[in-house]
Every structure is written in structure tokens, then in C-alpha cells.
C-alpha positions in Angstrom: 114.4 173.6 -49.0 111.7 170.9 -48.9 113.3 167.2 -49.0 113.4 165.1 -52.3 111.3 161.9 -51.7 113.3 160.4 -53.8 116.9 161.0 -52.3 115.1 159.0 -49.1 113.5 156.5 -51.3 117.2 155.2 -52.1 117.8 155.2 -48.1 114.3 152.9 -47.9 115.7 150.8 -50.4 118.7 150.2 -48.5 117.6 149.4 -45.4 115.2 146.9 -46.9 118.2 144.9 -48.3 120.0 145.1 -44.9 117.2 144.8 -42.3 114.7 142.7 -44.6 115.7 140.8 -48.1 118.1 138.5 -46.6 115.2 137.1 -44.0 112.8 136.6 -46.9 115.4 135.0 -49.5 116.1 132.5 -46.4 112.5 131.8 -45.7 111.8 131.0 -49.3 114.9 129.2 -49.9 114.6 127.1 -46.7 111.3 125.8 -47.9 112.3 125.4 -51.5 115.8 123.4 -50.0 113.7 121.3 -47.6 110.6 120.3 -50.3 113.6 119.4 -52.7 115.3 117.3 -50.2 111.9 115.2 -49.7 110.9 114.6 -52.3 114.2 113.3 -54.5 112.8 110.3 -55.3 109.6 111.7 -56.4 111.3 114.3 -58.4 113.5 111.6 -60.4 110.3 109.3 -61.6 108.5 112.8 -63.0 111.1 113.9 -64.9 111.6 110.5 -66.1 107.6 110.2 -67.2 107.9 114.1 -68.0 104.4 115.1 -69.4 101.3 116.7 -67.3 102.2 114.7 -64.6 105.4 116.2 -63.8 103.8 119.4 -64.2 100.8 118.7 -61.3 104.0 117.1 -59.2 105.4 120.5 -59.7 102.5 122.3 -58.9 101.8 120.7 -55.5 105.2 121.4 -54.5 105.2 124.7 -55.5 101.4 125.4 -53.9 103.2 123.8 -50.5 106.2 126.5 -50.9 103.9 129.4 -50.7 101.2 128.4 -48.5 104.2 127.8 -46.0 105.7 131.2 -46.7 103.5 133.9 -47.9 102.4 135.1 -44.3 106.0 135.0 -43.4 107.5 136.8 -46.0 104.4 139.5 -46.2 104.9 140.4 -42.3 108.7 140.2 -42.8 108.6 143.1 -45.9 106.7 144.8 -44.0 106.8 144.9 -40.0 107.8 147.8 -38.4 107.4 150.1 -41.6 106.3 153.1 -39.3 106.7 151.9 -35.8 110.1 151.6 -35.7 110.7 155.1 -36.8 108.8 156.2 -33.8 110.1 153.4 -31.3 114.0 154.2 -32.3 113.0 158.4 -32.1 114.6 158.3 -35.9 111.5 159.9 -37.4 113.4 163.0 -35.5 115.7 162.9 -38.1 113.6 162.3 -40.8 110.8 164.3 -40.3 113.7 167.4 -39.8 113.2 168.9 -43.1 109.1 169.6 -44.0 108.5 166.0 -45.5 104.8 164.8 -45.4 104.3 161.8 -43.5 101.9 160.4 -45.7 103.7 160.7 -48.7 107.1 159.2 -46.8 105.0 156.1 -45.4 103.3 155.7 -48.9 106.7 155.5 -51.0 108.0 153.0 -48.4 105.6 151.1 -48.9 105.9 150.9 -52.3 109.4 150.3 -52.3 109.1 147.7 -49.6 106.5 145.9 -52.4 109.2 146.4 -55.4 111.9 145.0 -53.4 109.9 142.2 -51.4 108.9 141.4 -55.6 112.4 141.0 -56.7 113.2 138.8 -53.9 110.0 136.8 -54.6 110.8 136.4 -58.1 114.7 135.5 -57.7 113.3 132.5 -55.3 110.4 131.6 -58.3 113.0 131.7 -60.7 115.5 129.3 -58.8 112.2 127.2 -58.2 111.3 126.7 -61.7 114.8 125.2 -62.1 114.6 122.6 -59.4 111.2 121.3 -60.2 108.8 120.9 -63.2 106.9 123.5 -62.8 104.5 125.2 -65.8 105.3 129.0 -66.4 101.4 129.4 -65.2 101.5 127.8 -62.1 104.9 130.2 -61.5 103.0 133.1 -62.4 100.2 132.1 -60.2 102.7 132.1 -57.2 104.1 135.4 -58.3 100.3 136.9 -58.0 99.7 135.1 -54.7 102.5 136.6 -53.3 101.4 140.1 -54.9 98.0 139.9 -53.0 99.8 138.6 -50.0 101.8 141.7 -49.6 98.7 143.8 -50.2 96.6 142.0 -47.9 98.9 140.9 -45.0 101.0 144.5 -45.4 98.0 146.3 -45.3 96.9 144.9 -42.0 100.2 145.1 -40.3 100.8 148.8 -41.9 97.8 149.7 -39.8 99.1 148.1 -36.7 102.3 149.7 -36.9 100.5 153.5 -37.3 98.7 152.5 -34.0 101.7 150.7 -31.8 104.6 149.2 -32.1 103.5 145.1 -31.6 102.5 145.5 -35.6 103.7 141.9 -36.1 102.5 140.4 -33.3 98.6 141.9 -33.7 98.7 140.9 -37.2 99.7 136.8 -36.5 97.1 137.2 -33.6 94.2 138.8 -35.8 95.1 135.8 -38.3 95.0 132.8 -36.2 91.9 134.9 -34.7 90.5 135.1 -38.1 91.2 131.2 -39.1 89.8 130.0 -35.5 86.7 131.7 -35.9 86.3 131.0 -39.3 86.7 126.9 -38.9 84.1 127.2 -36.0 81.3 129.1 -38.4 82.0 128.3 -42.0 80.1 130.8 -44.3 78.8 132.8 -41.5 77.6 135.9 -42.6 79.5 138.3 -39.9 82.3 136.8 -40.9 83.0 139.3 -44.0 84.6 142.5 -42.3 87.1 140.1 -41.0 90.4 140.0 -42.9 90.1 137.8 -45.7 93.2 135.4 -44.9 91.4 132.6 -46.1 91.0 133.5 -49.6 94.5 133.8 -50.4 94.5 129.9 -48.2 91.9 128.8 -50.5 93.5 130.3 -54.0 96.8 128.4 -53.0 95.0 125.0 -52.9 93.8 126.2 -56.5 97.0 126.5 -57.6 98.1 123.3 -56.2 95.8 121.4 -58.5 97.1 123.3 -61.8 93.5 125.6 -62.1 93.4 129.2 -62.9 93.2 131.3 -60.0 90.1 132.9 -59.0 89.8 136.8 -59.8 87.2 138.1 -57.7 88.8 136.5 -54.0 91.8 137.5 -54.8 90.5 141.4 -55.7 89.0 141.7 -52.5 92.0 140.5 -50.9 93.9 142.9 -52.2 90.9 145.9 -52.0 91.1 144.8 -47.9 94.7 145.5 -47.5 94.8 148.3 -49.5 92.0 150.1 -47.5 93.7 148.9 -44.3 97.1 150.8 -45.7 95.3 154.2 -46.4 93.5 154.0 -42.6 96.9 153.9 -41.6 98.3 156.6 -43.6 95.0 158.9 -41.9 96.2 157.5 -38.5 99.8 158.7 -39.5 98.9 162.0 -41.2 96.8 163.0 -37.7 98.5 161.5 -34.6 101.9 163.1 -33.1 104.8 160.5 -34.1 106.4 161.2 -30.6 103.5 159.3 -28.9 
């Protein structure tokens, strides 16, 4: 009998709240705890003055909480997605009944997102109620975090179907990226690179209270996806016992 994706879609579920959801809720609440602990004076004159001001307080604060986290709690959801099945020998196991790879590594990932997204909006939501903070700006962070997971997942998904130092290539290909980057602003060459710094740039957007930008963040998102099916090829084509 051929194995029900979904019966192991409960089991990916579960071992994302065991192994993952507690690491990002503590990333995002750390942050959130320490920018509410600096700025306690601050916070007390805004919500006396109330009004737009409050709002753009809020919006710094809240543009500061992601661009401190949404690497972190991208690589975090996803590290190890493949890798680890093939480090620990458990895609023995797995792979025991005729499931396709592709189709296991796919759903994963997905579930990894949906999961990763309720743990992103339980720490917007607690967010919202420390600080004065517009529902757009919140909804802004939500999408950031959305085209982080697609972007900086992506990349490390396509790591961890090549070796297993997923996490560690994809902080070096970043600070890689963001060297190079600094040293030839607008260069040319520079666009096959991953596009870290447009999710950078769209966070200082949302820091000033301005829409965010559509077409960066699309490509962002087109990039990681791409980089996710490559890695799904890599899987459905190389021996997992290697």
C-alpha cells in the first residue's frame, strides 16, 4: 500500500513544534522583550501624545524587531529540512513504503511555512499589544516575514539537498552577498546573487510607515522559490544514502 502524505504531514507538524517553534517564539519574543524594555520611557510620552506619532514610534520599533529576526527565524523553520533525514539515516524509515521524495520534501515545506506563520503571527499579535502599532505596519511585518521564509528557505532548502552544513552556507552566502554588495552598489553582476537586500531595504520602508514595495519583494520571493524546486530536482535524482 502506498503511504498517505498526509498521515506524515501530522508527523512534520510535530516535530516542527518540538525541534523548531519554541526557538522562533524565543527569538521573536527576546527581541520584542528587550525593545520594550528600552524604550519605557519612550513608550509612556507616545501613548500620552497618542496620534501619528505614536504610530511611526511604533513602526520603528516594530521595523527594528524584524530586521533583527527575519534571517533567524527563516533559517531556524527551515534548516535541516532534508539533511537531517539523511545525516540521522531516518529517511530509511521514511522512504520504507514507496513515498516520492519530492512530494515528501514539498509538503514539509509547506507545513514548515504554515507553522513558522502561526508562530510569526502569535509574536505580531503580542506585539501589537505592547506598542502602538497601525494594523498596516503589522501586516507589513507579517508579509516581510512571508517573503523571508520564501527567500531565506529557499536558499537553505537547496543547501540541505546538496550537504548537510545547510545553515551554515546560507549565513555565509549572505554575509557574502551583503559584503559584496556594499563594495559595488548597483553593479550589474550583482543580480543572480540572492536578493537579501531587498527584504533589508523593504524593512527600512516599513520603518518609516510607507507601503511596501511589490515588485522587490516578488522577486524575492520568485528567488527562493526557484532555489526550493532546484532542490527538489537535486532530491528527486541523487541517492539519499550519500
Amino acid at each position: 500500500m502506498r503511504a498517505r502524505l498526509g498521515a506524515y504531514g501530522l508527523w512534520q507538524l510535530r516535530d516542527f513544534v518540538f525541534e523548531r517553534a519554541a526557538a522562533i517564539v524565543v527569538v521573536l519574543g527576546l527581541w520584542t522583550w528587550l525593545n520594550y524594555m528600552s524604550t519605557t520611557v519612550a513608550r509612556t510620552s507616545v501613548f500620552v501624545t497618542g496620534g501619528v506619532h505614536a504610530l511611526e514610534f511604533g513602526a520603528n520599533v516594530l521595523a527594528q524587531t524584524v530586521s533583527l529576526s527575519w534571517i533567524l527565524c527563516a533559517l531556524l523553520a527551515v534548516h535541516g529540512i532534508s539533511a537531517n533525514d539523511r545525516t540521522t539515516g531516518r529517511f530509511r524509515l521514511i522512504f520504507a513504503k514507496p513515498v516520492s521524495v519530492v512530494r515528501f520534501y514539498g509538503q514539509a515545506f509547506a507545513v514548515h511555512l504554515l507553522a513558522y506563520l502561526l508562530c510569526v503571527g502569535a509574536a505580531l499579535a503580542v506585539f501589537s499589544r505592547l506598542f502602538p502599532v497601525s494594523a498596516l505596519s503589522v501586516a507589513g511585518a507579517f508579509v516581510l516575514f512571508v517573503d523571508a521564509y520564501l527567500l531565506v528557505g529557499g536558499v537553505c532548502f537547496l543547501f540541505s539537498a546538496i550537504w548537510r552544513f545547510d545553515w551554515l552556507s546560507t549565513g555565509a552566502v549572505l554575509g557574502a552577498v551583503a559584503l559584496v554588495a556594499s563594495r559595488n552598489p548597483g553593479a550589474w553582476w550583482l543580480a543572480p546573487l540572492p536578493p537579501f537586500g531587498l527584504i533589508f531595504e523593504q524593512v527600512t520602508v516599513l520603518g518609516k510607515m510607507r507601503p511596501l514595495e511589490a515588485s522587490p519583494l516578488l522577486w524575492a520571493a520568485a528567488y527562493g522559490v526557484a532555489c526550493f524546486l532546484l532542490g527538489l530536482i537535486i532530491l528527486k535524482r541523487r541517492p539519499l544514502a550519500t
